[in-house]
C-alpha positions as CSV (number, residue, x, y, z in Angstrom):
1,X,0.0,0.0,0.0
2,X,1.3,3.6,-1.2
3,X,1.6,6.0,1.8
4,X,0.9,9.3,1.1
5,X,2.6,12.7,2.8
6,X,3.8,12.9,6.2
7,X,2.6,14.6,9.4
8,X,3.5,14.7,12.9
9,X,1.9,11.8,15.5
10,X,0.8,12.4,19.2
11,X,4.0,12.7,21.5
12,X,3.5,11.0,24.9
13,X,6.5,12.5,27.0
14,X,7.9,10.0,29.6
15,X,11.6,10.3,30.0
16,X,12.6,7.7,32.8
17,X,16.5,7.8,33.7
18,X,18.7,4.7,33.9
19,X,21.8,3.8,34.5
20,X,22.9,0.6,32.6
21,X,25.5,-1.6,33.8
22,X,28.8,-0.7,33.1
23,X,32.3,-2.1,32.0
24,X,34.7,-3.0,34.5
25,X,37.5,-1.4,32.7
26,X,37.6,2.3,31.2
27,X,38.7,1.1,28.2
28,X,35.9,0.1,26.1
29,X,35.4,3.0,23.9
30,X,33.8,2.4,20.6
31,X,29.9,2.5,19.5
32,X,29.9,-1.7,18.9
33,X,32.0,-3.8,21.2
34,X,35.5,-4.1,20.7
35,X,38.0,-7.6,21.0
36,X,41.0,-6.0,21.9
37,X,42.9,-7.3,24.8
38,X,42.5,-3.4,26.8
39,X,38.4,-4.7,26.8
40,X,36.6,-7.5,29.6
41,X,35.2,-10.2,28.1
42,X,31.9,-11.8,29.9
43,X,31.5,-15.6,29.4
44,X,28.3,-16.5,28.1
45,X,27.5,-20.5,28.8
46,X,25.9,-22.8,26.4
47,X,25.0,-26.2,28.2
48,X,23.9,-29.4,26.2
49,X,22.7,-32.5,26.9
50,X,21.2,-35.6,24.8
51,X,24.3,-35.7,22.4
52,X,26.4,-38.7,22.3
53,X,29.8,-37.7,23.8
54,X,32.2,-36.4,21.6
55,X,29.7,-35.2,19.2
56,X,30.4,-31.5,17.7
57,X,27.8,-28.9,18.1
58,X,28.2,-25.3,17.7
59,X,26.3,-21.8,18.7
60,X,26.5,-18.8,16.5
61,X,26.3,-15.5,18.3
62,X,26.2,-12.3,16.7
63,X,25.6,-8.4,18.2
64,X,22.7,-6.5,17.7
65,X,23.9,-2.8,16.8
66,X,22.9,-0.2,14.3
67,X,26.4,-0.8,12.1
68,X,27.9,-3.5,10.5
69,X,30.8,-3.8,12.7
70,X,29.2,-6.1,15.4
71,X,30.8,-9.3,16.7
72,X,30.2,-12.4,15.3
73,X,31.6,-15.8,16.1
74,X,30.6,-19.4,15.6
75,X,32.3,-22.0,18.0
76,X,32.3,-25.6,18.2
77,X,32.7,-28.1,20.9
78,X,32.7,-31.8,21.3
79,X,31.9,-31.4,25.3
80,X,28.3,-31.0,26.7
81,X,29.8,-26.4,27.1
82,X,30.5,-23.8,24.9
83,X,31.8,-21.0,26.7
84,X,31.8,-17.8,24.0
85,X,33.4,-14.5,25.4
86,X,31.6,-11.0,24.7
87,X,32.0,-7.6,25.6
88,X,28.9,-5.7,27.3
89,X,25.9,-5.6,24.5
90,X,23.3,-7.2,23.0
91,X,23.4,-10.2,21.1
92,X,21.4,-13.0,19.0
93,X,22.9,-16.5,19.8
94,X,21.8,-19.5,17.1
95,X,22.1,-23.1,17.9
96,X,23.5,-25.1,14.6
97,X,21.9,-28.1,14.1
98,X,23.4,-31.9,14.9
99,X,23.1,-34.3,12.1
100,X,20.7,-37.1,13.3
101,X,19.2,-35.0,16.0
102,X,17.2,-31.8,16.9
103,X,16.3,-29.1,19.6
104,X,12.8,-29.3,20.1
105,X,12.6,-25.8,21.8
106,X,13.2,-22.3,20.6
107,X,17.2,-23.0,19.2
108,X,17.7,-19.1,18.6
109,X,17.1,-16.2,21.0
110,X,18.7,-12.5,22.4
111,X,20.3,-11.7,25.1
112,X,22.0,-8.7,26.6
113,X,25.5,-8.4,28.8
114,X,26.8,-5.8,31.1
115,X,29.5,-5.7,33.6
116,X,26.6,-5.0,37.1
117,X,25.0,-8.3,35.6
118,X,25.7,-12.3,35.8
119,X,26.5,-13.3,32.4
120,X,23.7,-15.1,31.0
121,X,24.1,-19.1,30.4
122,X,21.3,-21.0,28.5
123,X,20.7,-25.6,28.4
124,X,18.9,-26.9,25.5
125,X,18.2,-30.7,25.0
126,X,18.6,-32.4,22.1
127,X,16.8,-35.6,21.1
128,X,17.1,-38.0,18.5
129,X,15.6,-38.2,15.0
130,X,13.6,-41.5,15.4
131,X,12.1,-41.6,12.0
132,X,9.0,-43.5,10.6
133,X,7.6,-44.5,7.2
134,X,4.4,-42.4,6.7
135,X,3.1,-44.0,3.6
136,X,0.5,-42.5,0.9
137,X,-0.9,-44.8,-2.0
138,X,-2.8,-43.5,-4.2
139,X,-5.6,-45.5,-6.9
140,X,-7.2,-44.3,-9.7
141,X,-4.6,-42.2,-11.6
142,X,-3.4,-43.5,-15.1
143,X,0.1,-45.6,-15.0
144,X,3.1,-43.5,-14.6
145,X,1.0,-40.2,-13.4
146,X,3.4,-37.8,-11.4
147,X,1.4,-37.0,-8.0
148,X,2.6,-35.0,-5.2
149,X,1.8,-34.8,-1.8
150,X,3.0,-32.0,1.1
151,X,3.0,-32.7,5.0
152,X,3.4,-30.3,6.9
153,X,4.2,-30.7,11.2
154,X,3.2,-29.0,14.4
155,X,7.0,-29.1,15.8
156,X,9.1,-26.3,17.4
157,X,12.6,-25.2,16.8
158,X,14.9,-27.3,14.6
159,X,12.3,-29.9,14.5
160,X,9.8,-27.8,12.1
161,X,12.2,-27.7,9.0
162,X,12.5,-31.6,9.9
163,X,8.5,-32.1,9.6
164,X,7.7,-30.4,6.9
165,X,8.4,-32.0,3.4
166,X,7.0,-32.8,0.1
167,X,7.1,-35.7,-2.3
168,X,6.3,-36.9,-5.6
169,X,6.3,-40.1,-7.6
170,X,5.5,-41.7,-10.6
171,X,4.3,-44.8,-9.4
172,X,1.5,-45.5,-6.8
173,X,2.7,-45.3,-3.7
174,X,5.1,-42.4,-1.9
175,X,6.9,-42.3,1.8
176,X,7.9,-39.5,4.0
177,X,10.5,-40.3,6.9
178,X,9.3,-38.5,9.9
179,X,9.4,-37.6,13.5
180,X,6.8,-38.2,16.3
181,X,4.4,-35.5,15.5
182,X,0.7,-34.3,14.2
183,X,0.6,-33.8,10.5
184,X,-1.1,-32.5,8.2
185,X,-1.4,-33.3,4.4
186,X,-2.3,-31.8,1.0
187,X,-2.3,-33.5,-2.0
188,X,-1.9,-31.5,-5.6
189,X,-4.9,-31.5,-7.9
190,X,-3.8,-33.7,-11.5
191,X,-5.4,-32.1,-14.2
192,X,-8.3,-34.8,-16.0
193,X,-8.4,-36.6,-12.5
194,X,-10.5,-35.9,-9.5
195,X,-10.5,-36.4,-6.0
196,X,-13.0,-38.8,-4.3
197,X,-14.4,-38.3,-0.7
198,X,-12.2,-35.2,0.2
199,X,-9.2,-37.5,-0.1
200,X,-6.7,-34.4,-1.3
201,X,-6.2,-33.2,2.5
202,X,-6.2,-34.7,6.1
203,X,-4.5,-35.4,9.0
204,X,-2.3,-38.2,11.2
205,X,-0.2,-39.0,14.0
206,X,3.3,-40.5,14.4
207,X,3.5,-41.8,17.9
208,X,6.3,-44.5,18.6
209,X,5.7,-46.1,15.6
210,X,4.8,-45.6,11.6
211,X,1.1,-44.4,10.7
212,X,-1.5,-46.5,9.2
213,X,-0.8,-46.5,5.1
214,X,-3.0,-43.1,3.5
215,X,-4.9,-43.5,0.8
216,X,-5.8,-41.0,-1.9
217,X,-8.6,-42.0,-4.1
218,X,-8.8,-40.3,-7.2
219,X,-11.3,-41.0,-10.3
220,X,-9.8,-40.6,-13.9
221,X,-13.0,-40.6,-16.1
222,X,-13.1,-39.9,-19.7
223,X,-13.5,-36.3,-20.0
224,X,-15.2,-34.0,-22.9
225,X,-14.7,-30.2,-23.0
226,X,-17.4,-27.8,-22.2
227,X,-16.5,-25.1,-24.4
228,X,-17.6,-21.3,-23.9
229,X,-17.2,-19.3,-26.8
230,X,-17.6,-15.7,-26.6
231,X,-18.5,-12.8,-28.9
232,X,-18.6,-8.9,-28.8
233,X,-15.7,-8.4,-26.2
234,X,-12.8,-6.3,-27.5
235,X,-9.9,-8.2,-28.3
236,X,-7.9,-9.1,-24.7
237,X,-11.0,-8.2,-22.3
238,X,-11.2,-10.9,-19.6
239,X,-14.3,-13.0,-18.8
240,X,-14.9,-15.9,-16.6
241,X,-17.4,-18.5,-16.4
242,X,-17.9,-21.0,-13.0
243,X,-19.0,-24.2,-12.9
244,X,-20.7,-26.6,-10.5
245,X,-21.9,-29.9,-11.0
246,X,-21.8,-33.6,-10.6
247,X,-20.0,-36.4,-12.7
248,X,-19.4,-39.6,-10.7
249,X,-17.5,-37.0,-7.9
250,X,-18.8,-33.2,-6.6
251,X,-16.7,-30.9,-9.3
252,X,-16.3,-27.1,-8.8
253,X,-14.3,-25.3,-11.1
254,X,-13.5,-21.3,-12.3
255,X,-11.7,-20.4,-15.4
256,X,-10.8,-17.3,-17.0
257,X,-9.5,-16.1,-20.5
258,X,-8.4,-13.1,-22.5
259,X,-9.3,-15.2,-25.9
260,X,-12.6,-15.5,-27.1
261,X,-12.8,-19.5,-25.5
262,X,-12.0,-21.2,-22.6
263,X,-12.9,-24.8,-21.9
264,X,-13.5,-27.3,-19.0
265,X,-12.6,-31.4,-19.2
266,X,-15.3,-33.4,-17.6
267,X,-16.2,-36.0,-17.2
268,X,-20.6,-37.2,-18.0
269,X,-22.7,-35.2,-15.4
270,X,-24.7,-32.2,-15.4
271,X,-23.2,-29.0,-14.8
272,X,-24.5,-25.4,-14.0
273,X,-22.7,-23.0,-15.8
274,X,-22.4,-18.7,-14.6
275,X,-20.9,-16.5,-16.6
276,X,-18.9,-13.5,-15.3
277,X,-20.0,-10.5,-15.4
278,X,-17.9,-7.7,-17.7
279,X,-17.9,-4.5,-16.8
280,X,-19.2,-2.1,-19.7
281,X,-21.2,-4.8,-21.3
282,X,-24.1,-7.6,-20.3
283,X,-24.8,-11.1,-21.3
284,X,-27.4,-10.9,-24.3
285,X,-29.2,-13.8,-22.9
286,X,-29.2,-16.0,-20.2
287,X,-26.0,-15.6,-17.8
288,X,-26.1,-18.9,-16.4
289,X,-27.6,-22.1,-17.3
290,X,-27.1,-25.9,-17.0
291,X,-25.5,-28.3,-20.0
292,X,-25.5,-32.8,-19.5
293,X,-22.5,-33.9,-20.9
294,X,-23.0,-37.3,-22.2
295,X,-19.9,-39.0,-24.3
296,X,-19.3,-35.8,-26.7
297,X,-18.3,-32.3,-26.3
298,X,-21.1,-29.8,-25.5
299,X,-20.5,-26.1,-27.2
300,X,-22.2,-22.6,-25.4
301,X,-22.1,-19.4,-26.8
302,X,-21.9,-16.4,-25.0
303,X,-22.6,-13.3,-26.3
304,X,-22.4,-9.9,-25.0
305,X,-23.6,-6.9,-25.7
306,X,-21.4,-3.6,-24.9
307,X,-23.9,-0.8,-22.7
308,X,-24.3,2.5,-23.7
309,X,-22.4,5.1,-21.5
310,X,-24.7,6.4,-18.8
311,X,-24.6,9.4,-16.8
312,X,-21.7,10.2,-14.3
313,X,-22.5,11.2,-10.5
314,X,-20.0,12.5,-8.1
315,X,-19.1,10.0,-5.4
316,X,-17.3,12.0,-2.1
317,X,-14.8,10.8,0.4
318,X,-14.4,13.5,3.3
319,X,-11.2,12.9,5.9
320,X,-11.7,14.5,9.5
321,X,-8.3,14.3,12.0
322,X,-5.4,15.1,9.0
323,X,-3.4,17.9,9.9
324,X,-3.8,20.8,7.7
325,X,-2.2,20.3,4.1
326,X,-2.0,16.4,4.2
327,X,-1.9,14.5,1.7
328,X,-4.4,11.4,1.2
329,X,-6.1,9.0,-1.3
330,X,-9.0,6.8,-1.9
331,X,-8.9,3.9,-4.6
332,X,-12.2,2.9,-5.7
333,X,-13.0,-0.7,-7.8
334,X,-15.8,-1.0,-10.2
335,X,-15.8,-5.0,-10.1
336,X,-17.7,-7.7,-11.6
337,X,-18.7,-11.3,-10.4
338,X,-15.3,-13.7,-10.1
339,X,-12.8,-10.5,-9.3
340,X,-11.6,-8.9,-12.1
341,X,-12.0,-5.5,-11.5
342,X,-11.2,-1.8,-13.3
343,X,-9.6,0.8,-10.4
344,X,-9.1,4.6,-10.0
345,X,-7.5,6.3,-7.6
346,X,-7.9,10.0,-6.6
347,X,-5.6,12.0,-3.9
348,X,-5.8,15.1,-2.6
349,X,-4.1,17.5,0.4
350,X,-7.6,19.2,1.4
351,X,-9.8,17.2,3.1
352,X,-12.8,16.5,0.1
353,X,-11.8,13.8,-3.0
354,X,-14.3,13.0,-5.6
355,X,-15.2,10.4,-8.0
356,X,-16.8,10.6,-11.1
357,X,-18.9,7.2,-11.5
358,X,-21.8,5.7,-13.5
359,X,-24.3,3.6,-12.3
360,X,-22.1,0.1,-10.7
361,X,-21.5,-1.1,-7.4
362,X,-18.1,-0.2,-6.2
363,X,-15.9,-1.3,-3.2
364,X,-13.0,0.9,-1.6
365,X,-10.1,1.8,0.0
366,X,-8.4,4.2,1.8
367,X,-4.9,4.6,1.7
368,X,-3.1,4.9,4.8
369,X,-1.1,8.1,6.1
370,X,2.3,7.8,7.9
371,X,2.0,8.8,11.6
372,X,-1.8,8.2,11.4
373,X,-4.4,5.4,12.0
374,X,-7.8,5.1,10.3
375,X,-10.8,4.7,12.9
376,X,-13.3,4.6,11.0
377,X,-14.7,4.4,6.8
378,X,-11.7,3.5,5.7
379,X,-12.7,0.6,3.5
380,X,-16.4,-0.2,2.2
381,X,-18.7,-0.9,-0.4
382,X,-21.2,1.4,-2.3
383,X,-23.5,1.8,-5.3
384,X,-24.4,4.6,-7.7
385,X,-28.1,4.2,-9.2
386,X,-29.0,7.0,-10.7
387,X,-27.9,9.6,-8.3
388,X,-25.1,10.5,-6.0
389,X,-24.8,8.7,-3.2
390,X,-23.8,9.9,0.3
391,X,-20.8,11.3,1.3
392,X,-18.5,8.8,2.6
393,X,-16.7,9.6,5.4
394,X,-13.1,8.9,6.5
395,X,-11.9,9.1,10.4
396,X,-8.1,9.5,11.0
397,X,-6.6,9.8,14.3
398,X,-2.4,10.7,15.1
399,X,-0.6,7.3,16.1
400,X,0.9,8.3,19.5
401,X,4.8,8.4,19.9
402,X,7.0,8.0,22.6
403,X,9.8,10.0,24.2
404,X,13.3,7.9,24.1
405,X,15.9,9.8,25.8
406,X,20.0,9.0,25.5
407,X,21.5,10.9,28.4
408,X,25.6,11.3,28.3
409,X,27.7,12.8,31.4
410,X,31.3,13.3,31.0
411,X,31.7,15.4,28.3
412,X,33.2,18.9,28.7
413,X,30.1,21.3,28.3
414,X,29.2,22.3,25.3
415,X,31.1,19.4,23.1
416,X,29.1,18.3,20.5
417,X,28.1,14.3,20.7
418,X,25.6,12.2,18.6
419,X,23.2,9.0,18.4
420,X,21.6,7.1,16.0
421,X,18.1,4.9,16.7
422,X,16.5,3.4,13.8
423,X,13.8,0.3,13.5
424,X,15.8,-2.9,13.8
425,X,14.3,-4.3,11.1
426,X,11.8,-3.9,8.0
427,X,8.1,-3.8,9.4
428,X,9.3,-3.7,13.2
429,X,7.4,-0.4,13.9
430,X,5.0,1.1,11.8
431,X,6.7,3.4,9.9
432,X,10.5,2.6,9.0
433,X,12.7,4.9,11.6
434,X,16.2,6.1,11.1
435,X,16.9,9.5,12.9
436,X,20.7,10.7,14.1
437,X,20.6,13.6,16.2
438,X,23.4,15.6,18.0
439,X,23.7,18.3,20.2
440,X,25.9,19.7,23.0
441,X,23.5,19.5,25.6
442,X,23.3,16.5,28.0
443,X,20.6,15.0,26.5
444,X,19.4,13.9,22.9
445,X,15.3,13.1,22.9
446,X,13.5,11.1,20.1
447,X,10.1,11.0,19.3
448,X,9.2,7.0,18.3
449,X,5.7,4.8,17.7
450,X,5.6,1.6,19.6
451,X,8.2,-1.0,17.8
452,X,11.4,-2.7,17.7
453,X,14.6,-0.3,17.7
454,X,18.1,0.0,18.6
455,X,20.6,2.6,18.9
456,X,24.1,3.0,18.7
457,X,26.2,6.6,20.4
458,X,29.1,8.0,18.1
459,X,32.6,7.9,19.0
460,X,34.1,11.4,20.5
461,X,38.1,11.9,19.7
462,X,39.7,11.7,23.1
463,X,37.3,9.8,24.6
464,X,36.0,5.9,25.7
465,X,32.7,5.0,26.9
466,X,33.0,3.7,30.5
467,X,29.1,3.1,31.4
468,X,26.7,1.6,29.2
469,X,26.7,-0.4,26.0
470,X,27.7,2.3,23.5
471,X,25.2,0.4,21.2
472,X,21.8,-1.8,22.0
473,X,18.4,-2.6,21.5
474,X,14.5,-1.4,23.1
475,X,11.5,-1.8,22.7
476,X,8.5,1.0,22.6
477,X,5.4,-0.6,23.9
478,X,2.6,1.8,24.9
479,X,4.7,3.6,26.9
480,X,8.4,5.9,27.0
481,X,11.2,2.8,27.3
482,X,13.8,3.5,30.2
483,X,16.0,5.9,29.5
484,X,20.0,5.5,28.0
485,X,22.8,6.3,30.2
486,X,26.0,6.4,29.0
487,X,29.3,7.5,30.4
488,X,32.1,9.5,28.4
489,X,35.9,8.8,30.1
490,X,38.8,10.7,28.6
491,X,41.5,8.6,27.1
492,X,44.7,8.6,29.2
């Protein structure tokens, strides 16, 4: 969705002041954390059990910041601990996986390290892949038929990727090797063959043992084509037709074309037909109707008839809470039975947008406004008939924002200092955030929506940060976060 024009959002001032942990040495200076010898490293402990000893496994760590110059490491060990060493920060850690076995628990999280604080340690338990054969068969499908089925698990962590899986095969049966778990299954439609009984999706268990065999019962008649021809539409318009009816199994099928046929294979039964309907033009005849297919191919025509142009009526959208000057736009569809649809949009920086429309029934859609929420008409339906219809009214409201302060002490007054906080990642907060600010005052306030950030404080020449991670993460959650303390130390 387009966002149109900017404007300023509620701001909720809370400024709450705290000290973070600090380093135990004065000498770890830089916006990310640094590996040089003058810097403490924390240990941060990684336990396993439920691996065969001897076996490797690894964890992968890597600092959150708002550069690219963040810590990362991976290490390995063949004993039940990993030890990794970090400086004070925040970090993701990653558990690799084990050949043969899996975590089933979260295998990935965050953490954060400063020098006031115990260094976290984390266990995880890992179990062994004890696969089973879960069998599918299938009947009915011609000899050598390619079908394809999908299974997809209810496990956590590593074990997830393990459960879910896909197969195919030319011949009649198929096997997936899996864990204890609850499945479920989907097999893929094959063209001139139908499904009997609902037999294309389900459900089973693996509990200690492999699952009773699945069978998928398709039908694979002989099948004539219900053709639709069509006549009058300009060359490339698209038109539908839908289908429901009965031949041996329940068949319900849509089709669509930009030629002037499209054609269904069935098999004998009687079918009701409905043709879409084209916007611009009508049916001139019956739009739906029924057709027996008995052992030949069964021809309808279609023909349509193109409407004269009507009158046009002004439609009105009205917006109340915008600020002055802010841009905004409505779409509006004109569509017709199965989805295709014709569009217009309008925008506009006052507070009125208008529509000029004939006689249809139309849905729409407002577009949304950075740093405000829609409360009310912002999506709908509506019909023109031989007059205007009502004004439709749009409510918007300012999305609140939140005070995050970054407070520094040590700095000689007056020297100029600086801070970046940004979203941590796309779609974390409701409008992508990337402000630097820097002043020579104490403190440096931003104005935020509720989201995921973090922020990282700019080097000064001649000085090391002594108190608080120099970079880090927060979260903005109805309410101003604690404030950022950090303490500038001259270098020696």
């Amino acid at each position: 969705m387009r966002i149109f024009g900017t404007a300023l959002g509620v701001v909720v001032g809370l400024t709450i002041v705290v000290v973070l942990s600090s380093l135990a040495s004065a000498s770890a200076g830089s916006a990310g954390p640094q590996t040089s010898s003058a810097t403490p490293l924390y240990n941060v402990t990684f336990t396993e059990t439920g691996l065969p000893s001897g076996t490797n496994w690894s964890v992968h760590v890597a600092y959150v910041g708002c550069s690219c110059d963040g810590v990362r490491k991976t290490v390995t060990s063949n004993t039940p601990t990993i030890t990794i060493g970090v400086t004070n920060g925040t970090y993701k850690y990653n558990v690799l996986k084990v050949p043969g076995y899996f975590v089933n628990v979260s295998n990935h999280g965050e953490f954060n390290v400063t020098a006031n604080a115990t260094p976290p340690s984390f266990a995880f338990i890992f179990y062994p892949i004890v696969p089973f054969v879960a069998e599918f068969t299938e009947v009915g499908l011609p000899s050598g038929t390619l079908w394809t089925v999908s299974v997809t698990g209810n496990g956590h962590g590593q074990e997830r990727a393990i459960e879910d899986q896909t197969a195919s095969s030319y011949t009649t049966s198929l096997n997936f090797t899996l864990p204890n778990g609850t499945y479920h299954y989907i097999v893929t439609k094959i063209p001139g063959s139908f499904f009997v009984n609902n037999s294309w999706h389900g459900k089973f268990i693996i509990a200690g043992g492999s699952p009773p065999v699945t069978k998928v019962i398709f039908t694979t008649p002989p099948t004539y084509a219900l053709t639709f021809t069509e006549s009058g539409l300009p060359n490339g318009t698209n038109w539908s037709v839908r289908i429901n009816g009965f031949g041996g199994v329940h068949i319900a099928e849509q089709a669509s074309s930009t030629t002037s046929t499209l054609s269904f294979s069935l098999p004998n039964g009687t079918y009701h037909y409905v043709i879409g309907e084209v916007l611009g033009f009508i049916v001139n005849g019956s739009v739906s109707g029924t057709e027996v297919i008995t052992n030949t191919t069964v021809g309808v025509s279609v023909p349509f008839l193109q409407l004269e142009e009507g009158a046009f009526y002004p439609v009105a959208f009205e917006e109340n809470g915008l600020a002055n000057g802010t841009h905004w736009a409505v779409t509006v569809w004109a569509t017709h039975t199965f989805g295709h649809s014709r569009s217009e949009t309008q925008s506009s920086s006052g507070t009125m947008i208008f529509f000029l429309l004939q006689n249809s029934t139309y849905r729409f859609q407002v577009h949304g406004v950075h740093a405000y929420q829609i409360m009310s008409g912002g999506s709908g339906n509506f019909a023109v008939a031989g007059s205007s219809p009502g004004v439709q009214v749009v409510d918007f409201a300012p999305i609140p924002t939140y005070t995050v302060t970054i407070t520094e002490s040590g700095l000689v007054n007056g020297t100029y200092w600086s801070a970046l906080v940004r979203s941590t990642s796309s779609g974390s907060t409701l409008w992508p955030v990337h402000i630097v600010k820097t002043g020579n005052t104490t403190v440096l306030t931003y104005s935020v929506p509720n989201g995921s950030y973090c922020y990282k404080v700019y080097n000064i020449p001649g000085y090391h940060i002594t108190t608080g991670p120099a970079a880090g993460s927060f979260t903005v959650a109805g309410a101003s976060p604690a404030g950022i303390t950090i303490v500038f130390t001259p270098r020696a």
